[in-house]
C-alpha positions as CSV (number, residue, x, y, z in Angstrom):
1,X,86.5,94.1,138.8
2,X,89.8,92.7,137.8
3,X,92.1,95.4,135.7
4,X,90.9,95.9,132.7
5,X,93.3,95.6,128.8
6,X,92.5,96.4,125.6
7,X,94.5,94.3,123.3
8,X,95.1,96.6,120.9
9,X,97.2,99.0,119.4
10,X,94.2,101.3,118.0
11,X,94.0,104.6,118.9
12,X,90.4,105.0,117.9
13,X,89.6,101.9,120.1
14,X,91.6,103.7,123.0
15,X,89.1,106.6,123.0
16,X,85.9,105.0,123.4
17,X,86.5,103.0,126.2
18,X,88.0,106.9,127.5
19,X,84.9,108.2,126.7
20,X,82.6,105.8,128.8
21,X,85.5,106.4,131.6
22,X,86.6,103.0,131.9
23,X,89.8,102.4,134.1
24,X,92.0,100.1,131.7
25,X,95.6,100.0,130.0
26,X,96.6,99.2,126.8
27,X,98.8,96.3,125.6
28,X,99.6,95.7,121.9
29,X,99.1,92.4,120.4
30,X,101.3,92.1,117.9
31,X,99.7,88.8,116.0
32,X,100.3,88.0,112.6
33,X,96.7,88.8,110.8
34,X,96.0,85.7,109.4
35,X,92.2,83.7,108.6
36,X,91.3,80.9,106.6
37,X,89.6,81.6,103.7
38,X,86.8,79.9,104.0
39,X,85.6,81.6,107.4
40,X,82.6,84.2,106.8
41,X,83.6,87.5,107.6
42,X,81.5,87.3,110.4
43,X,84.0,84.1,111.9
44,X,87.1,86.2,110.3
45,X,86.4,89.4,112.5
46,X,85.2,87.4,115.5
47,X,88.7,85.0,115.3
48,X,91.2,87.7,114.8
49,X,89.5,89.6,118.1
50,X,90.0,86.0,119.8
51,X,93.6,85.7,118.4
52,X,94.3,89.4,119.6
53,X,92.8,89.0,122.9
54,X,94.3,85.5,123.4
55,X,97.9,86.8,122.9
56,X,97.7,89.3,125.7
57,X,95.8,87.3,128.0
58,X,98.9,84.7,127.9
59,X,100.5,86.9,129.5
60,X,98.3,88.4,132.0
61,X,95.8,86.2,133.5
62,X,94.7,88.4,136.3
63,X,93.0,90.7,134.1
64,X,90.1,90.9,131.7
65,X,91.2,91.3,128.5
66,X,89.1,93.1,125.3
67,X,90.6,92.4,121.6
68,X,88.7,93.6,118.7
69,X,88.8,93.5,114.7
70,X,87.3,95.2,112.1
71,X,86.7,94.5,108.8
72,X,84.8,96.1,105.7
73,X,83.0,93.4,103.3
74,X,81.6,94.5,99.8
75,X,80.4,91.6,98.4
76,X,82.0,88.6,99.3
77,X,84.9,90.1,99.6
78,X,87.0,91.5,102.5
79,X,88.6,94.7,102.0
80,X,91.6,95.3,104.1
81,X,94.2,98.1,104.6
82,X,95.5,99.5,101.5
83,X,98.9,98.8,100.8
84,X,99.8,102.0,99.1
85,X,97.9,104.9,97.1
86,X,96.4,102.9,94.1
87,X,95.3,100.8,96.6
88,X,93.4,102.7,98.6
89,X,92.0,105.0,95.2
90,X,90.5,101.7,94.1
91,X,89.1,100.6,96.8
92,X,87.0,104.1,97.3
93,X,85.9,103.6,94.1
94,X,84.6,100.1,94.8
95,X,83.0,101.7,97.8
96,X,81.7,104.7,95.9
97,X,77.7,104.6,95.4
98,X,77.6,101.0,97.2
99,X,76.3,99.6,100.6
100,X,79.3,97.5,102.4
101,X,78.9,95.7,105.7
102,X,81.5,96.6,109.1
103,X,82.0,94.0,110.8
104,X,84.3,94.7,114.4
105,X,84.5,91.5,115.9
106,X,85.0,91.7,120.2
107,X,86.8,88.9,122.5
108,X,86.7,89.3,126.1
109,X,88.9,86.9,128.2
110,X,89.5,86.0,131.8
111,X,90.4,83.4,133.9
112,X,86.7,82.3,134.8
113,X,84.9,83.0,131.4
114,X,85.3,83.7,127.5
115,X,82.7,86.2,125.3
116,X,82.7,86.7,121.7
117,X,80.5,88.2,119.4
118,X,80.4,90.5,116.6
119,X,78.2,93.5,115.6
120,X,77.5,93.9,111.6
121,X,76.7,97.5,110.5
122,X,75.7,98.5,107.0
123,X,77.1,101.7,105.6
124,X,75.8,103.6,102.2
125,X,78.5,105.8,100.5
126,X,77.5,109.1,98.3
127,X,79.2,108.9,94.8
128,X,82.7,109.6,95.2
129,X,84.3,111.5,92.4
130,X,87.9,111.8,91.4
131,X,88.5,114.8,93.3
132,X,86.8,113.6,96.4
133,X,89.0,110.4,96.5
134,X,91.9,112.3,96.0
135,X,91.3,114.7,98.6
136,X,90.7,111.9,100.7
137,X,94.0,109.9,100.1
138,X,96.5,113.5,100.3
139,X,95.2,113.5,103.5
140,X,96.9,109.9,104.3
141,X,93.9,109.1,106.4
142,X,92.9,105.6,104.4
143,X,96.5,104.2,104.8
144,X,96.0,102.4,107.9
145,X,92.3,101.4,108.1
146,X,89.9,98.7,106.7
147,X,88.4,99.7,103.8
148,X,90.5,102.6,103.2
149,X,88.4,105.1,104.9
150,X,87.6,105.8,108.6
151,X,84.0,106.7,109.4
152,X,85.2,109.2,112.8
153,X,87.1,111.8,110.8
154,X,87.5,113.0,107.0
155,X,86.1,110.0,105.6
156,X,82.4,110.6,107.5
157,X,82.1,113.1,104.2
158,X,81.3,110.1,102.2
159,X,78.7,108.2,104.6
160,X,75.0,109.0,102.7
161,X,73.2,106.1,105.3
162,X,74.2,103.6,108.4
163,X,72.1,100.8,109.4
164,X,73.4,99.3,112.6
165,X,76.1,100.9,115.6
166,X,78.1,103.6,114.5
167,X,80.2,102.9,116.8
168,X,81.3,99.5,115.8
169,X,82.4,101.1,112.8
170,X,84.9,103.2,114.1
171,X,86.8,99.9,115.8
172,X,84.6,99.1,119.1
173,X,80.7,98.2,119.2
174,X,81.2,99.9,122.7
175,X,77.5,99.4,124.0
176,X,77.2,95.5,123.6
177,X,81.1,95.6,125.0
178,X,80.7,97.3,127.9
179,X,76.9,95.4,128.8
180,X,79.1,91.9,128.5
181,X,82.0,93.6,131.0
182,X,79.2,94.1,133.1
183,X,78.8,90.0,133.6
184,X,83.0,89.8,134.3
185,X,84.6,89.8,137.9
């Protein structure tokens, strides 16, 4: 197999493809987030993982190259990173009591082929009350993830139910990535 990147910055995303003992280096992509509007979240996740993936790949065309996104959808609407405290408490009350939708969208690129796909999990959150959410934010964990929480550490205290791959929730639906390496050179 050709060397193997991950396009991406995420530490969380780092680990798993550690923990199935994949031999791979990281690059950064350092994209400007941007989407149009009037993309499904399913199409948002799925192009910023192209855009991510894309960005490296310019520059090295010998390898495979994995980018991913992940985005939290209430509703209609996409919740990103919170931009400060208030933020982030309003958002985990949205959540609070509420079934969302993860969506981590995955590109894989090389020079012979192109994969992209997208795995949709639903998660169920307990009611939060003031002094969970506030526990929650001292801790800084929401400030630099999707939806304000992350499912792999303090935040997992809120999850009542998930309906899909856990995994894809913490930033990489690892399974369905690894099976489509399998069909790479």
């Amino acid at each position: 197999m050709k060397p193997l990147i991950l396009a991406s910055g995420s530490p969380r995303r780092k680990e798993l493809l550690q923990q199935v003992h994949l031999p791979f280096t990281v690059k950064v992509s350092n994209i400007e987030e941007t989407f149009d509007p009037e993309l499904t979240p399913e199409e948002i996740a799925t192009s910023l993982a192209y855009q991510k993936a894309q960005s490296v790949f310019q520059e090295n065309q010998d390898a495979i190259v994995i980018g991913s996104d992940t985005i939290v959808v209430l509703g209609d609407k996409v919740l990103g990173k919170p931009e400060n405290e208030d933020e982030a408490r309003a958002t985990l009350r949205t959540l609070s009591g509420n079934t969302h939708h993860v969506i981590s969208g995955v590109a894989i690129l090389s020079q012979e082929k192109e994969v992209t796909f997208y795995e949709k999990t639903s998660v169920t959150f307990w009611e939060l009350t003031d002094e969970d959410i506030n526990f929650y934010i001292q801790s800084g964990e929401p400030m630099d993830k999707a939806g304000s929480y992350g499912i792999q550490e303090v935040g997992a205290l809120f999850v009542k139910e998930i309906k899909g791959d856990y995994f894809s929730i913490v930033g990489l639906p690892l399974s369905r990535t690894v099976r489509e390496l399998k069909s790479f050179r």
